[in-house]
Steps between C-alpha positions, in 0.01 A plus 500: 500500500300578810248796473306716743175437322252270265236555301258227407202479275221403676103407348385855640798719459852518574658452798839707617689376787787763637613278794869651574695793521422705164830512273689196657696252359589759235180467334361840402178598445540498107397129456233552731332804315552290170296202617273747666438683185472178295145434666166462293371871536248558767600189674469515883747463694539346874863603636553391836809671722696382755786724479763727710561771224806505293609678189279857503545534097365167437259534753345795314556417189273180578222730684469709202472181254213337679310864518532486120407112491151515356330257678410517863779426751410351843765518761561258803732562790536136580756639801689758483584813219761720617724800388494476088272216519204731648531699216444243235189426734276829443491420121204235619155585346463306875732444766395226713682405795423206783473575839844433622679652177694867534650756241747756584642850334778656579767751297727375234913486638790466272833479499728717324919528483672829432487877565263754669353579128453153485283441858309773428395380162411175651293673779328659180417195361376361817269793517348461181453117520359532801236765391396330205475118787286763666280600274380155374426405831295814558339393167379171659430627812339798471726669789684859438875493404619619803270218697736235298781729531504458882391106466815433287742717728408274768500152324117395577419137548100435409346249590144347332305761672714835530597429120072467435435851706754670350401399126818274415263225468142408384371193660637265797472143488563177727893500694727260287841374647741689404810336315776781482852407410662801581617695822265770576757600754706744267225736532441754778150473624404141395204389729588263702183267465642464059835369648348259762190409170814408262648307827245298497439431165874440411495214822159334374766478157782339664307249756163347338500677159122603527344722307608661218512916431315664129909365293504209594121413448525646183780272440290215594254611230702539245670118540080392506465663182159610631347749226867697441753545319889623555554799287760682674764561735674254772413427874661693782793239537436241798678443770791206485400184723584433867760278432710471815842491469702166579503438860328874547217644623227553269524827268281790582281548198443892609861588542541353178261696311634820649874415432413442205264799392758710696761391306316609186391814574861595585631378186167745273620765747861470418420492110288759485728713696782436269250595214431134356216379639446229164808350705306418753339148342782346389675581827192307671483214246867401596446521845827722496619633807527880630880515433502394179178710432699810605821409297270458175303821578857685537587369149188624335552813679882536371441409167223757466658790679656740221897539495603819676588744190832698479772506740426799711110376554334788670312392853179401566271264364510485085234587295532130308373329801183410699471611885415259733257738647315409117521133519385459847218754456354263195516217718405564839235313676279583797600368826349171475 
């Protein structure tokens, strides 16, 4: 199954790659923390990001396991770490970022389905996720809470330098090209100098193939066998080859990645909506499309739903069963 990160032994320390959207391809952060937590105490630990966000509980979850990691934990910002992704970054001992890299905060959004009751619960819950997002980054940075406050409200794009004066990172190095395969353009205030840097590093891709971002390097290590060894996790899955079609024009490797990475974080959505997010995999391993994702979601839903009791049921919602203002506010994710 494809995953959203790696982690690799390395002769020095361990080396974590998060290279996707956080949460996709229904793989939580459970297996990740495992791994994570299966490290030789004190070992240090490289991880590099190049992430838009995703899933806010996994996100956290995996800030607050690398501040408990014993050993040191370096962070690199090898392009961009966005929404959820950000957050994961200020657990760094060090966050190091090149020239040309840029992080962004903003406020966690969710969806929720029902009642009044049940959109003001969910604005609760937005509240207090986004305190506690605010408080870590504080943490890092050094800034009040109502400095982040105000940063967040207005989704803030860093780059190198503004993230370096305002304490989100430590140290600036040389500008790396930036290998993003995701649109940037879902978000409000993206700079327009990261859209035209993926451009251009997504064309040098498709036409001459040169150079190669921190994944797939690391994947060239690890086929060398240089001084490492595999001990967890998968690579972020690759894109398919540009195999024109008969008599067609050439496939766009781009559009292809973002079909496809659209397609699956509509089908996580849709199952953790419905309140079965460990759905989500096989849905993905079968390549099954949305309408039959939908029609097996519906079952699930039906078959768990208690019967309606008596004859003369009374109305409203019954006690037996879960509000959709509950499932959706255990599985939101940040914009992102």
């Amino acid at each position: 199954m494809a995953s959203w990160y790696s982690i690799r032994a390395r002769a020095t320390g361990t080396e974590v790659a998060i290279y996707d959207e956080i949460g996709a391809y229904g793989v939580s952060a459970k297996g990740f923390l495992a791994e994570l937590g299966a490290l030789p105490e004190g070992r240090p630990v490289d991880l590099r990001l190049n992430s838009p966000g995703g899933s806010v509980f996994d996100a956290v979850a995996i800030h607050n396991a690398l501040k408990r990691h014993a050993g040191s934990v370096t962070v690199w910002i090898d392009g961009i770490a966005a929404s959820a992704a950000s957050y994961v970054a200020m657990a760094g001992d060090e966050i190091v970022m090149p020239e040309n890299a840029f992080l962004m905060i903003h406020d966690p959004a969710g969806l929720v389905m029902g009642t009044a009751e049940d959109m003001r619960a969910m604005a609760e819950a937005l509240d207090k996720v986004g305190g506690s997002l605010a408080a870590g980054y504080a943490a890092k940075s050094g800034r009040s809470i109502d400095e982040i406050a105000a940063l967040m409200a207005a989704e803030t794009w860093l780059d190198a330098s503004e993230a370096l004066s305002l304490g989100f990172a430590d140290r600036l190095v040389e500008p790396v090209r930036i290998a993003a395969r995701f649109d940037v353009a879902r978000f409000r205030n993206a700079p327009p100098a990261l859209a035209e840097a993926i451009a251009a590093g997504t064309d040098n891709d498709d036409t001459n193939g040169a150079g190669t971002d921190a994944g797939e390097a690391a994947e060239s290590d690890e086929a060398s066998g240089a001084g490492e060894e595999r001990i967890a996790g998968t690579n972020a899955r690759q894109p398919p080859a540009d195999t024109p079609p008969p008599g067609g024009a050439p496939l766009d490797p781009a559009a292809i990645r973002a079909e496809a990475i659209a397609h699956a974080r509509t089908v996580v959505d849709l199952c953790r909506l419905a309140g079965q997010p460990q759905m989500a995999g096989r849905f993905l391993e079968s390549d099954a499309d949305l309408g039959n994702v939908r029609a097996a979601l519906l079952a699930a839903k039906a078959e768990a739903e208690p019967e309606i009791a008596g004859h003369h049921a009374q109305p409203g919602r019954p006690s037996s069963t879960r509000p959709w203002g509950e499932i959706v506010a255990r599985t939101f994710r940040p914009k992102g």
